[in-house]
TORGU-356765 format. One record per residue (C-alpha): residue in three letters; residue number from 1; x, y, z. Coordinates in steps of 0.1 Angstrom, whole numbers, plus 5000, padded with zeros to 4 digits. Example, Ala and Ser with C-alpha at 12.3 -4.5 7.8 and 13.67 -1.06 7.14 Angstrom:
BEGIN
<rec res="ALA" n="1" px="5123" py="4955" pz="5078"/>
<rec res="SER" n="2" px="5137" py="4989" pz="5071"/>
This chain:
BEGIN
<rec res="UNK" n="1" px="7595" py="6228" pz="2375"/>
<rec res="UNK" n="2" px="7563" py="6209" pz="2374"/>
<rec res="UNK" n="3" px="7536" py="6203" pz="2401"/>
<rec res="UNK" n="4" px="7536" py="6169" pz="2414"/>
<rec res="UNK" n="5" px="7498" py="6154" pz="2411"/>
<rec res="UNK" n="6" px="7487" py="6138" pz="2441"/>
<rec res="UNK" n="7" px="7482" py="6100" pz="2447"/>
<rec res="UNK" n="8" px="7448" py="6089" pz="2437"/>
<rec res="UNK" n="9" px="7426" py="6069" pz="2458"/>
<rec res="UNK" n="10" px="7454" py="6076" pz="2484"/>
<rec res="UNK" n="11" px="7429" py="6082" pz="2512"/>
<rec res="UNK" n="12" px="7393" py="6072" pz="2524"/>
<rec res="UNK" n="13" px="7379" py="6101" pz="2525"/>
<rec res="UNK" n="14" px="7377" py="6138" pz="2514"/>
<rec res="UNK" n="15" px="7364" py="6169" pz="2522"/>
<rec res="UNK" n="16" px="7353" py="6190" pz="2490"/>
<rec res="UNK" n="17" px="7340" py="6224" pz="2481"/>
<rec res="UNK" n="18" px="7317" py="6238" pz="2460"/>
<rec res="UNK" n="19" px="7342" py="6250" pz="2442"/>
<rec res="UNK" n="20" px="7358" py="6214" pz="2436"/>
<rec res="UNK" n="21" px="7324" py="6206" pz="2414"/>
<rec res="UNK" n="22" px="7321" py="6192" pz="2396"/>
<rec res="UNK" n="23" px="7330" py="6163" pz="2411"/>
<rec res="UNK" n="24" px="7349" py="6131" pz="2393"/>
<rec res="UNK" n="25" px="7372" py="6107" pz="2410"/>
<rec res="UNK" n="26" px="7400" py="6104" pz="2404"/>
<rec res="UNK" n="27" px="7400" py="6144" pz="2408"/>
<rec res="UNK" n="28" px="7417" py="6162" pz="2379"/>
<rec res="UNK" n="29" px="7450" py="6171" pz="2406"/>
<rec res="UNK" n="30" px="7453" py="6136" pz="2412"/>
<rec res="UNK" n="31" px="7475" py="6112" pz="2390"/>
<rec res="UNK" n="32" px="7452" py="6089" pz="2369"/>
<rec res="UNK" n="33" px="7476" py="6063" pz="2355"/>
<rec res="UNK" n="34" px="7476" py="6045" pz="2386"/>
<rec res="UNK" n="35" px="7440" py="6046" pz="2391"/>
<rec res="UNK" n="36" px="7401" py="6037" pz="2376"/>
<rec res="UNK" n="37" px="7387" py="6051" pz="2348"/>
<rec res="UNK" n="38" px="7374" py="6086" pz="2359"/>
<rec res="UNK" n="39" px="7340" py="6091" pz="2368"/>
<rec res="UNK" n="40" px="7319" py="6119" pz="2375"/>
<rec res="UNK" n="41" px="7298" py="6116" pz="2415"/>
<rec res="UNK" n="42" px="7267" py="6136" pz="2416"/>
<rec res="UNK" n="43" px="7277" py="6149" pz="2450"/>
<rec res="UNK" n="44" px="7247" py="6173" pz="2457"/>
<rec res="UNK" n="45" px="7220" py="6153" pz="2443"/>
<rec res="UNK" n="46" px="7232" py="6126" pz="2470"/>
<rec res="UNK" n="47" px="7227" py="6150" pz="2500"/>
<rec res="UNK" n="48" px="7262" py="6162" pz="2500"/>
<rec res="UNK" n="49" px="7279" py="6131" pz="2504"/>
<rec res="UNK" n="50" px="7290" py="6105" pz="2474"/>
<rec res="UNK" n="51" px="7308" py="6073" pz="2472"/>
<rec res="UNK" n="52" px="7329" py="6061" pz="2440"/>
<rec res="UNK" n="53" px="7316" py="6030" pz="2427"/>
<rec res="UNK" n="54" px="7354" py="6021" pz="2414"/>
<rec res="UNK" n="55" px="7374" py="6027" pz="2448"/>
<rec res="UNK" n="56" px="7353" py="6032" pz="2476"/>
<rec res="UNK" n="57" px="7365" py="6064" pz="2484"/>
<rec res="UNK" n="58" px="7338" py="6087" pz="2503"/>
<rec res="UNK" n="59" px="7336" py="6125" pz="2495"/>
<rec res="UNK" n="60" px="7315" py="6149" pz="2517"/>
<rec res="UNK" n="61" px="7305" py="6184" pz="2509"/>
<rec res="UNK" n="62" px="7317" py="6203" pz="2530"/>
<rec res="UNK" n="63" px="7305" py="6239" pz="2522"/>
């Protein structure tokens, strides 16, 4: 059986961890046939907190 890969853009906002960088959206678990080309957000040179310029979609740093 294979995993699933989660919606992309599905939501607003996430939380992500060090450990998630580094970061793109769509993130490499989510499905990216449905979605914008991928593109990497340079999370911690924002302050912790970036915004996708395709979808809107917020993420925030949260470690």
């Amino acid at each position: 059986m294979t995993a699933q890969a989660t919606p992309a853009n599905a939501q607003q906002r996430y939380d992500v961890h060090r450990s998630d960088l580094p970061l793109s959206c769509p993130s490499p678990a989510m499905a990216l046939w449905n979605s914008h080309p991928r593109v990497y957000l340079p999370i911690e040179a924002e302050g912790g907190t970036s915004t996708c310029p395709y979808c809107g979609a917020v993420y925030v740093l949260v470690d």
